[in-house]
PyMOL Python script that loads the backbone (N, CA, C, O; Angstrom):
from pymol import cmd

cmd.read_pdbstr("""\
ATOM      1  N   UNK A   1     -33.944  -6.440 -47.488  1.00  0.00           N
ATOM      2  CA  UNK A   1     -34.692  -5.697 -46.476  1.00  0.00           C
ATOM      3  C   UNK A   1     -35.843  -6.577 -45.994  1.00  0.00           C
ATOM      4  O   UNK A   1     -36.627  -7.130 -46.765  1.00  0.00           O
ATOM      5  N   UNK A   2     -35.892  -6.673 -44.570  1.00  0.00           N
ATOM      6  CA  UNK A   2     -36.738  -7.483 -44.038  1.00  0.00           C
ATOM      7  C   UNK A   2     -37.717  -6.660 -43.699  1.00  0.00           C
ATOM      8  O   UNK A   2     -37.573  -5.449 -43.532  1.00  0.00           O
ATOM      9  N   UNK A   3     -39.278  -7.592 -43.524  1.00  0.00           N
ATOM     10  CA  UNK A   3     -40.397  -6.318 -43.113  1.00  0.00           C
ATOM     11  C   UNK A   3     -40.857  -6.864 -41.694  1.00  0.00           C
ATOM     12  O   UNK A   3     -42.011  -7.199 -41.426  1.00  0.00           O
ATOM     13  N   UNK A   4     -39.548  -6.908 -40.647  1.00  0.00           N
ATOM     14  CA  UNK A   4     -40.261  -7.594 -39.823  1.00  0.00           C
ATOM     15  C   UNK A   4     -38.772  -7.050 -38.627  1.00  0.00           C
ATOM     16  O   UNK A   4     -37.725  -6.641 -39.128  1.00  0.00           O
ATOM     17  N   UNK A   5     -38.909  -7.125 -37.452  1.00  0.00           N
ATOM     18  CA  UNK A   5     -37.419  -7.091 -36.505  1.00  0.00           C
ATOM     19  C   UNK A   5     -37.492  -8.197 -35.330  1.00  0.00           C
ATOM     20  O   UNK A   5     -38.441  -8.387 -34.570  1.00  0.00           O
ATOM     21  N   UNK A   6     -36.082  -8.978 -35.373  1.00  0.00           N
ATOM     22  CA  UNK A   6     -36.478  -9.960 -34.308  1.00  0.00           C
ATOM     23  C   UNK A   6     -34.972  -9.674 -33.622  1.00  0.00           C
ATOM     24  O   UNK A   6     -33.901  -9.308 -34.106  1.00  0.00           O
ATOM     25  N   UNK A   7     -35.380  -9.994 -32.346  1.00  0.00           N
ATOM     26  CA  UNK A   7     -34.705  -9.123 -31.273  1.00  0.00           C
ATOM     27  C   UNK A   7     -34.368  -9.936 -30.209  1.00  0.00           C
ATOM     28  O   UNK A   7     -35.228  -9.849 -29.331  1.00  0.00           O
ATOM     29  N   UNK A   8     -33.415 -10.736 -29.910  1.00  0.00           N
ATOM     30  CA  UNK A   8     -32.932 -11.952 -29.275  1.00  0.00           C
ATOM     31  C   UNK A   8     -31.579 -11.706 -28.039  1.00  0.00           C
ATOM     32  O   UNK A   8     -30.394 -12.038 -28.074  1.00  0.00           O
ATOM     33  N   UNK A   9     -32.347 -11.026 -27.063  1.00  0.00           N
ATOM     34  CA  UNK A   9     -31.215 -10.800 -25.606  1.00  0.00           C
ATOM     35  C   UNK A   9     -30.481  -9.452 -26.314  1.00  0.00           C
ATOM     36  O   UNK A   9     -29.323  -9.242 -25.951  1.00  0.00           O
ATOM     37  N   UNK A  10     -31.053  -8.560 -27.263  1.00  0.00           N
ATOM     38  CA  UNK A  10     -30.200  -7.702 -27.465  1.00  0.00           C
ATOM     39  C   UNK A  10     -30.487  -5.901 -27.127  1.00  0.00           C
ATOM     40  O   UNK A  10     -29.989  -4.807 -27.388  1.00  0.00           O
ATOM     41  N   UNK A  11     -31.670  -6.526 -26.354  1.00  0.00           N
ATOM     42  CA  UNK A  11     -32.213  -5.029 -25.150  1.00  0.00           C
ATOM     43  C   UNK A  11     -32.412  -5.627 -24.354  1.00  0.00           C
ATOM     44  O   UNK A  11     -33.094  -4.932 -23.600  1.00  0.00           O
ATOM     45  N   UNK A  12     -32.232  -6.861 -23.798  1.00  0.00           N
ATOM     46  CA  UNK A  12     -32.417  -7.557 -22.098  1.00  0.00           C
ATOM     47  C   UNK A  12     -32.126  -9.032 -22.333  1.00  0.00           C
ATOM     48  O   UNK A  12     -32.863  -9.695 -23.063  1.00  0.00           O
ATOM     49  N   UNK A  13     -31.046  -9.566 -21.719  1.00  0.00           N
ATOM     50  CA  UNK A  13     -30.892 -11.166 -21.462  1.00  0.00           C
ATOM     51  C   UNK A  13     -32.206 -11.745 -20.934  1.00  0.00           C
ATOM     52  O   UNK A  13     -32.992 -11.287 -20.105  1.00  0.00           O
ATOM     53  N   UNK A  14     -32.227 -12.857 -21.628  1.00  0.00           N
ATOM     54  CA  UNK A  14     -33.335 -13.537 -21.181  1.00  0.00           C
ATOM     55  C   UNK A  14     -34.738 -13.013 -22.155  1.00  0.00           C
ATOM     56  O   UNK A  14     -35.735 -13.710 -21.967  1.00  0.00           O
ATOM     57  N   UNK A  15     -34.882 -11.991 -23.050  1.00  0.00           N
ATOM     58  CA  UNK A  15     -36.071 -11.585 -23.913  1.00  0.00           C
ATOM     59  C   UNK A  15     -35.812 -11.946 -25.436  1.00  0.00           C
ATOM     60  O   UNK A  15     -34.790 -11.717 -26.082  1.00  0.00           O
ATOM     61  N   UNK A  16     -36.879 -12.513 -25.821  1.00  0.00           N
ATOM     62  CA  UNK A  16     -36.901 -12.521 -27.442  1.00  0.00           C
ATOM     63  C   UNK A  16     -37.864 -11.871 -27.757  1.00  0.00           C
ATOM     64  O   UNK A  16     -38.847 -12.048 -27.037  1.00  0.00           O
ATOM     65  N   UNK A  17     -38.008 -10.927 -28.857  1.00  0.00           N
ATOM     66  CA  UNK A  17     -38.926 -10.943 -29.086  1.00  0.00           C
ATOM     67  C   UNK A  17     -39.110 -10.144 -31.060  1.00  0.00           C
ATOM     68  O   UNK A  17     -38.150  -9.913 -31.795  1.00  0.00           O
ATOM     69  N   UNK A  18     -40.447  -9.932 -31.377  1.00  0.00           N
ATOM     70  CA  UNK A  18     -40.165 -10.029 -32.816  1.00  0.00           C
ATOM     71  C   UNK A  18     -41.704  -8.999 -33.033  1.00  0.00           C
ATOM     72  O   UNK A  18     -42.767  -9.124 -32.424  1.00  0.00           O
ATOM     73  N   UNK A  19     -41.333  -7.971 -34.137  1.00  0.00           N
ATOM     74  CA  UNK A  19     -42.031  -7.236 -34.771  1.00  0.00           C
ATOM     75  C   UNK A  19     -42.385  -6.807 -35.783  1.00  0.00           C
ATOM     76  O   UNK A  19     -41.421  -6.832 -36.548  1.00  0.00           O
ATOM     77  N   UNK A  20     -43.984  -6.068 -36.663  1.00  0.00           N
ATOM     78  CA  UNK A  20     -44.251  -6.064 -37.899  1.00  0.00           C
ATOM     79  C   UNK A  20     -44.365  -4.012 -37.452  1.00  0.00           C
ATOM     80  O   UNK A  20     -44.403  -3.517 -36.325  1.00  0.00           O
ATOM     81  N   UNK A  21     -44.389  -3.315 -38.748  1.00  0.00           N
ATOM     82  CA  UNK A  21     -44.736  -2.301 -38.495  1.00  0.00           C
ATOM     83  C   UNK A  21     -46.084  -2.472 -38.738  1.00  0.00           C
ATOM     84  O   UNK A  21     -46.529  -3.594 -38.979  1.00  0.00           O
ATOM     85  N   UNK A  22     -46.784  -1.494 -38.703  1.00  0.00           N
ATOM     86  CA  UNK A  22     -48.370  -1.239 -39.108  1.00  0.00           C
ATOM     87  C   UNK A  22     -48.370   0.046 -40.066  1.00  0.00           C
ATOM     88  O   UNK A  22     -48.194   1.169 -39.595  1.00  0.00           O
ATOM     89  N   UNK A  23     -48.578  -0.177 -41.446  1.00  0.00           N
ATOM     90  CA  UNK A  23     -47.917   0.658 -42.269  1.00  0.00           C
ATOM     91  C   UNK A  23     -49.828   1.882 -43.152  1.00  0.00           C
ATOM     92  O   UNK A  23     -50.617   1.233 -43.840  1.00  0.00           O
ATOM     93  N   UNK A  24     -50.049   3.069 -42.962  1.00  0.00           N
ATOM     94  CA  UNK A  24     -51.271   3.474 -43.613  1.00  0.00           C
ATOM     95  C   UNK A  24     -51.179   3.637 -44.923  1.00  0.00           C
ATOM     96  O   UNK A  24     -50.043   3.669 -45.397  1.00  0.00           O
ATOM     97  N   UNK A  25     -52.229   3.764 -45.734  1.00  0.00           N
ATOM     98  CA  UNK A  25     -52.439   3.737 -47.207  1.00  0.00           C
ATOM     99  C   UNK A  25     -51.079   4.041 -47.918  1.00  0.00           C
ATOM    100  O   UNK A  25     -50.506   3.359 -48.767  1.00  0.00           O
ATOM    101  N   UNK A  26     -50.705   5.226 -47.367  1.00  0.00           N
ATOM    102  CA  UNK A  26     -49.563   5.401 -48.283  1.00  0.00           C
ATOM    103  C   UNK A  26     -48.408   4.722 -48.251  1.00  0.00           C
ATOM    104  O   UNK A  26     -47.479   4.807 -49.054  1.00  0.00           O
ATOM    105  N   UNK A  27     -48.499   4.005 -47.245  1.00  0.00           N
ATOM    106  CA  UNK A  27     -47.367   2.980 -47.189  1.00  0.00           C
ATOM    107  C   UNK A  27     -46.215   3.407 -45.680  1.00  0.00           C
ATOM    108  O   UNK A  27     -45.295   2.669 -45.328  1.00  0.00           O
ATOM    109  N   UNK A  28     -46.401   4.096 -45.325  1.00  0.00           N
ATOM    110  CA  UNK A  28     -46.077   4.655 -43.747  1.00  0.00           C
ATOM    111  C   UNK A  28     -46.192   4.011 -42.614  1.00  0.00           C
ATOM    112  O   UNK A  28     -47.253   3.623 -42.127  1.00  0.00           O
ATOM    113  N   UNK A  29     -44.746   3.832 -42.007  1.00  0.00           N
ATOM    114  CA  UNK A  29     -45.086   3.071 -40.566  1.00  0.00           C
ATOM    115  C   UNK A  29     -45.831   3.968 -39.225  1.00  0.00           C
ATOM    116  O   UNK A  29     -45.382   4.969 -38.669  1.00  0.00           O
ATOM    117  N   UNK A  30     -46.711   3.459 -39.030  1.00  0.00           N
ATOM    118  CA  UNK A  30     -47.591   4.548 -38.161  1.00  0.00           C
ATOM    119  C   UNK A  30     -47.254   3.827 -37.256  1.00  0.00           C
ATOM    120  O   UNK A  30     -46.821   4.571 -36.377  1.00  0.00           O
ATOM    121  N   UNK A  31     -47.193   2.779 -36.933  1.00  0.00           N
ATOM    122  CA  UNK A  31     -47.369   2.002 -35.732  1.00  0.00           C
ATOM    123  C   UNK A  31     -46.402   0.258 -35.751  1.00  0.00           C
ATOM    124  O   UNK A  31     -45.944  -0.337 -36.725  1.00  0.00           O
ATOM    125  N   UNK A  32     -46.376  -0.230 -33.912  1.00  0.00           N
ATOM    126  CA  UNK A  32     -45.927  -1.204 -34.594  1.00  0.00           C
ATOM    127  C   UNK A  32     -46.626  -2.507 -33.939  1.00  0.00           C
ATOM    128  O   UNK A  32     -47.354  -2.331 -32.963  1.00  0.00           O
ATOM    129  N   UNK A  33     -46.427  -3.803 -34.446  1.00  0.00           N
ATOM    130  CA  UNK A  33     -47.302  -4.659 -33.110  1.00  0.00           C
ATOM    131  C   UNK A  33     -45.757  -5.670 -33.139  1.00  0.00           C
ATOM    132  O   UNK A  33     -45.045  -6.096 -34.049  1.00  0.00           O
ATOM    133  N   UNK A  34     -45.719  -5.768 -31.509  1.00  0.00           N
ATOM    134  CA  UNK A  34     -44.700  -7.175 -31.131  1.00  0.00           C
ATOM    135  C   UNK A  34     -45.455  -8.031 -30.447  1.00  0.00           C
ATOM    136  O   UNK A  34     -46.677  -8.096 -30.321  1.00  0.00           O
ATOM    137  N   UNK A  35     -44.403  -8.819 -29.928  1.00  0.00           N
ATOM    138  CA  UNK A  35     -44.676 -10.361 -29.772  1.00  0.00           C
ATOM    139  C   UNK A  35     -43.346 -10.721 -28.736  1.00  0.00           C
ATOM    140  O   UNK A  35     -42.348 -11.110 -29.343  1.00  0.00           O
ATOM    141  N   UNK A  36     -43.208 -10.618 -27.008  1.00  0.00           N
ATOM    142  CA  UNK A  36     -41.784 -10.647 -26.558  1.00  0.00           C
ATOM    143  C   UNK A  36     -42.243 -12.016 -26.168  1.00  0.00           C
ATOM    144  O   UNK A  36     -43.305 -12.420 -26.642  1.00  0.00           O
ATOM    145  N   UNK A  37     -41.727 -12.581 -25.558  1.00  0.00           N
ATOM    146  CA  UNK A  37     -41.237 -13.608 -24.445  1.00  0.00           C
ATOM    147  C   UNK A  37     -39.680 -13.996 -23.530  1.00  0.00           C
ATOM    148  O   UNK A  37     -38.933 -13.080 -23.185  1.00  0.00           O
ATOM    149  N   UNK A  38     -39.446 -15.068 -23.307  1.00  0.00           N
ATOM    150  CA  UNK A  38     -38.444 -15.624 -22.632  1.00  0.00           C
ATOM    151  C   UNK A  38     -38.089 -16.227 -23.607  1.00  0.00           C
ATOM    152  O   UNK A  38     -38.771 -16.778 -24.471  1.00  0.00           O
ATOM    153  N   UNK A  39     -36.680 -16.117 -23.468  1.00  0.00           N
ATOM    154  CA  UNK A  39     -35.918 -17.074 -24.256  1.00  0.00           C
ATOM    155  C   UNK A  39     -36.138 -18.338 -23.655  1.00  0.00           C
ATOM    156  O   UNK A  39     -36.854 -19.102 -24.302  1.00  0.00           O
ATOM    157  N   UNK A  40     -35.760 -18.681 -22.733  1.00  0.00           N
ATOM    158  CA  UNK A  40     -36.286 -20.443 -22.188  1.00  0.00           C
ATOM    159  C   UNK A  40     -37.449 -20.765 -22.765  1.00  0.00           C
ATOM    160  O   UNK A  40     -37.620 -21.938 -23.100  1.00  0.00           O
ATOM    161  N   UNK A  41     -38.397 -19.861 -22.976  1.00  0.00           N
ATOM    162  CA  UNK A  41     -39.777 -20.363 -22.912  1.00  0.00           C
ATOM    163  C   UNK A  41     -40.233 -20.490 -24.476  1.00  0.00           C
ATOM    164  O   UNK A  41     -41.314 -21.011 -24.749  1.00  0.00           O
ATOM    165  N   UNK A  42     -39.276 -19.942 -25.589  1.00  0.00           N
ATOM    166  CA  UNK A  42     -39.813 -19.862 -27.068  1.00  0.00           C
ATOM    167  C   UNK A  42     -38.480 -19.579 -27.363  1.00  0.00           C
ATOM    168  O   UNK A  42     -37.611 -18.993 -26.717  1.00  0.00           O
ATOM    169  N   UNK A  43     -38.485 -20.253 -28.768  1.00  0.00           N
ATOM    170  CA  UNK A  43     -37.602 -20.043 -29.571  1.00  0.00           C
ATOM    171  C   UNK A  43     -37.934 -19.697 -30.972  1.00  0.00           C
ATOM    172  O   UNK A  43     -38.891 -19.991 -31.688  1.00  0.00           O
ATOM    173  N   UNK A  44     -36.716 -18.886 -31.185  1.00  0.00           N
ATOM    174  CA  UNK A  44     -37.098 -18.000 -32.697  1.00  0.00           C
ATOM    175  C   UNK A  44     -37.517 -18.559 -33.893  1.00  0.00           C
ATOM    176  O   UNK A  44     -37.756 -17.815 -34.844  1.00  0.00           O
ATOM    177  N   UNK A  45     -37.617 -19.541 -33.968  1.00  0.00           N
ATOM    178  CA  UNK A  45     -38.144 -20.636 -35.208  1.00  0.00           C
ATOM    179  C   UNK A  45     -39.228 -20.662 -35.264  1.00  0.00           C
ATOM    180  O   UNK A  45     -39.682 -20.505 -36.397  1.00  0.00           O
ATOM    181  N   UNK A  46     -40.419 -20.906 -33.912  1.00  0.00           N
ATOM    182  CA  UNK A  46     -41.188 -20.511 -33.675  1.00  0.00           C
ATOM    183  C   UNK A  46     -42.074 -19.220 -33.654  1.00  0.00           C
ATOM    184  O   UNK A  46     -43.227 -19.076 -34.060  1.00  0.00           O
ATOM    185  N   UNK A  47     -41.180 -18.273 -33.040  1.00  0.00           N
ATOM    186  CA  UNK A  47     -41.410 -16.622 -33.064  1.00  0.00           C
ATOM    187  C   UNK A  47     -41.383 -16.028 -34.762  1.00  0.00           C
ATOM    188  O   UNK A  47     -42.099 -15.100 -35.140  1.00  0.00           O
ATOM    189  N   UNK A  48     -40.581 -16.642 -35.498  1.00  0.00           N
ATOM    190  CA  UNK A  48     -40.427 -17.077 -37.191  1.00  0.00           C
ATOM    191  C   UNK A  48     -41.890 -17.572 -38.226  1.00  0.00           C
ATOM    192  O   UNK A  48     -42.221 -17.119 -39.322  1.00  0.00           O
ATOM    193  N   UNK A  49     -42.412 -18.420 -37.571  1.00  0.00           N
ATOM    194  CA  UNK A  49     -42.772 -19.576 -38.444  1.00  0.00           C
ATOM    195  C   UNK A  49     -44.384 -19.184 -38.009  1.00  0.00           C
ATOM    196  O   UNK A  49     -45.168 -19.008 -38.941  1.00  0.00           O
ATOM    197  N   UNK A  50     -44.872 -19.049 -36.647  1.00  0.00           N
ATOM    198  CA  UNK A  50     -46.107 -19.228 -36.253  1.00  0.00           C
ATOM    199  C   UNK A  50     -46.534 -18.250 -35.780  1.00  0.00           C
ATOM    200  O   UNK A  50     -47.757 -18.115 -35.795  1.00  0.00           O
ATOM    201  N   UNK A  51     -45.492 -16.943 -35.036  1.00  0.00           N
ATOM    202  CA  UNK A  51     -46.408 -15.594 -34.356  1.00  0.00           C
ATOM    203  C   UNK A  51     -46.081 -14.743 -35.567  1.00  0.00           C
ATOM    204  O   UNK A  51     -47.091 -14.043 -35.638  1.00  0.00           O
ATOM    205  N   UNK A  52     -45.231 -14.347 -36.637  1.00  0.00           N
ATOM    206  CA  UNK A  52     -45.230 -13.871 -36.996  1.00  0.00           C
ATOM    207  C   UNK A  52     -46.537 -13.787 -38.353  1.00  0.00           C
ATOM    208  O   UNK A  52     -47.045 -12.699 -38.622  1.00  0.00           O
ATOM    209  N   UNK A  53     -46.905 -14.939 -39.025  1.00  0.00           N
ATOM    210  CA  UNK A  53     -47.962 -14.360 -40.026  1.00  0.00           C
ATOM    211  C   UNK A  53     -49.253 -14.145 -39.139  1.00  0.00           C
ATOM    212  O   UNK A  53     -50.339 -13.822 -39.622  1.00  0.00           O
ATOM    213  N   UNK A  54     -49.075 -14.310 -38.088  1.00  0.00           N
ATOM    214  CA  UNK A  54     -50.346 -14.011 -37.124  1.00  0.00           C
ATOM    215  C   UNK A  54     -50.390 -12.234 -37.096  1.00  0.00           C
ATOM    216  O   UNK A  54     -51.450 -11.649 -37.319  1.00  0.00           O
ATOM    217  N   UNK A  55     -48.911 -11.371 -36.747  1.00  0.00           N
ATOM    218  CA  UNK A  55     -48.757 -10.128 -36.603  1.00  0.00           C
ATOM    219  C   UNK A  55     -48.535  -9.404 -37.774  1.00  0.00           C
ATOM    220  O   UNK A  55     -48.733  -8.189 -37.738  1.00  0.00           O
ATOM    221  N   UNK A  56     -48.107 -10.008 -38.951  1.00  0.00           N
ATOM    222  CA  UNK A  56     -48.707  -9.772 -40.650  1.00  0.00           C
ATOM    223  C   UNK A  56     -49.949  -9.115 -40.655  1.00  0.00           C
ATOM    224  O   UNK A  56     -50.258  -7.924 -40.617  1.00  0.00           O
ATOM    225  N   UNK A  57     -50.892 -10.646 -40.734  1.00  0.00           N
ATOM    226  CA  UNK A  57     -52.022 -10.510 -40.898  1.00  0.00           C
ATOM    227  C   UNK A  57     -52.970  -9.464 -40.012  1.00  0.00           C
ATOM    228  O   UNK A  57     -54.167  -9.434 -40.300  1.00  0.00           O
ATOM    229  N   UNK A  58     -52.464  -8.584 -38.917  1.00  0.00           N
ATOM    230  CA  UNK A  58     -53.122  -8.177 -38.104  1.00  0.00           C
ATOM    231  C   UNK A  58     -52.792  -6.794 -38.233  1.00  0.00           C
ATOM    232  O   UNK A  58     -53.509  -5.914 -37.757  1.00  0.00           O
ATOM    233  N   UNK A  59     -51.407  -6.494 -39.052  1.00  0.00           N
ATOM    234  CA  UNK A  59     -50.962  -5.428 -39.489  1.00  0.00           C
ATOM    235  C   UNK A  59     -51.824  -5.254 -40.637  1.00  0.00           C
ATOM    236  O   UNK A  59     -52.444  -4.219 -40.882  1.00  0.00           O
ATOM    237  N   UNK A  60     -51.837  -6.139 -41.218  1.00  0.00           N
ATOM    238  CA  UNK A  60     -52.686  -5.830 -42.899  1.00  0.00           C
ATOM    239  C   UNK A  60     -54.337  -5.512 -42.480  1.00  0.00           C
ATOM    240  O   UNK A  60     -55.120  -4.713 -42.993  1.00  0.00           O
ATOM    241  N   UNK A  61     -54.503  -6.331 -41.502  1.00  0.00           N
ATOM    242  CA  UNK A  61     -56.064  -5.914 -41.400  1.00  0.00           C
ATOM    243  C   UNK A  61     -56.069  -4.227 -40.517  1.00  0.00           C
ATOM    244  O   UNK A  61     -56.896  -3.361 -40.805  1.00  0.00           O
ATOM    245  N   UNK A  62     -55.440  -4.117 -39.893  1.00  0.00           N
ATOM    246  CA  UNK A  62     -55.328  -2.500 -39.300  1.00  0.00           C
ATOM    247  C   UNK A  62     -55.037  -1.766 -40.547  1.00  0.00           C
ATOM    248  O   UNK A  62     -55.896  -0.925 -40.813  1.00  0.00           O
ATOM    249  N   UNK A  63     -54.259  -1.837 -41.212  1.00  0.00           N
ATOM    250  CA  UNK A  63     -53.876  -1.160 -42.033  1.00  0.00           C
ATOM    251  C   UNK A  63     -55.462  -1.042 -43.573  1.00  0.00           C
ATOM    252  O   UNK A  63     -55.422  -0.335 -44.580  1.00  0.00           O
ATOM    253  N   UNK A  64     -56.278  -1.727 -43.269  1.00  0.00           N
ATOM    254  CA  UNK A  64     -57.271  -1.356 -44.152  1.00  0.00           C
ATOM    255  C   UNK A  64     -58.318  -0.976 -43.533  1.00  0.00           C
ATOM    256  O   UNK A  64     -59.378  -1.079 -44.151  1.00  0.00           O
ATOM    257  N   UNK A  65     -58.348  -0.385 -42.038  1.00  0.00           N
ATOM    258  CA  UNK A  65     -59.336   0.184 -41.122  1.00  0.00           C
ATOM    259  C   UNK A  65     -58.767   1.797 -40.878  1.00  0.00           C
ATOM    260  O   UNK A  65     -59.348   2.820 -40.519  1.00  0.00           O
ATOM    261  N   UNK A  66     -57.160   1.467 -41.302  1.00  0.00           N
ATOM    262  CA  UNK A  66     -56.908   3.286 -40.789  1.00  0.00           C
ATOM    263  C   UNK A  66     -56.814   4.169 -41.507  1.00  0.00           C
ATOM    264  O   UNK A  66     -56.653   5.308 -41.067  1.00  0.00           O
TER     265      UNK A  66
END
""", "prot")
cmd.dss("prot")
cmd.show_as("cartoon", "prot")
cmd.util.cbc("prot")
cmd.orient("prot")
C-alpha cells in the first residue's frame, strides 16, 4: 500500500500528476494536496523523487495544525 497516487494520462492525455492525503490526529484522510503538470514538461521520476517529499512534508505539517 502506497501513501501517495500518481496519475499519468489516466484522467486526461497530456496530464501527470501525483498526490499525498492530508490525514488528522486520528489518522483520517481529511484532505488531499497534488502536484499536476504536462507530461512533456515533467516526468514521473521527478514528480517521484523531488515534488513528492515536498507534499509529505506539507501534509505532515497540516496535519499537526488541524
Amino acid at each position: 500500500l502506497s501513501d501517495y497516487c500518481l496519475s499519468k494520462e489516466e484522467h486526461e492525455l497530456g496530464v501527470i500528476a501525483i498526490a499525498v492525503p492530508v490525514l488528522n490526529a486520528q489518522g483520517k484522510a481529511i484532505a488531499a494536496l497534488n502536484c499536476m503538470s504536462q507530461t512533456n514538461r515533467v516526468q514521473e521520476s521527478y514528480l517521484i523523487d523531488q515534488v513528492l517529499p515536498l507534499l509529505r512534508n506539507t501534509a505532515n505539517e497540516l496535519r499537526n495544525i488541524i
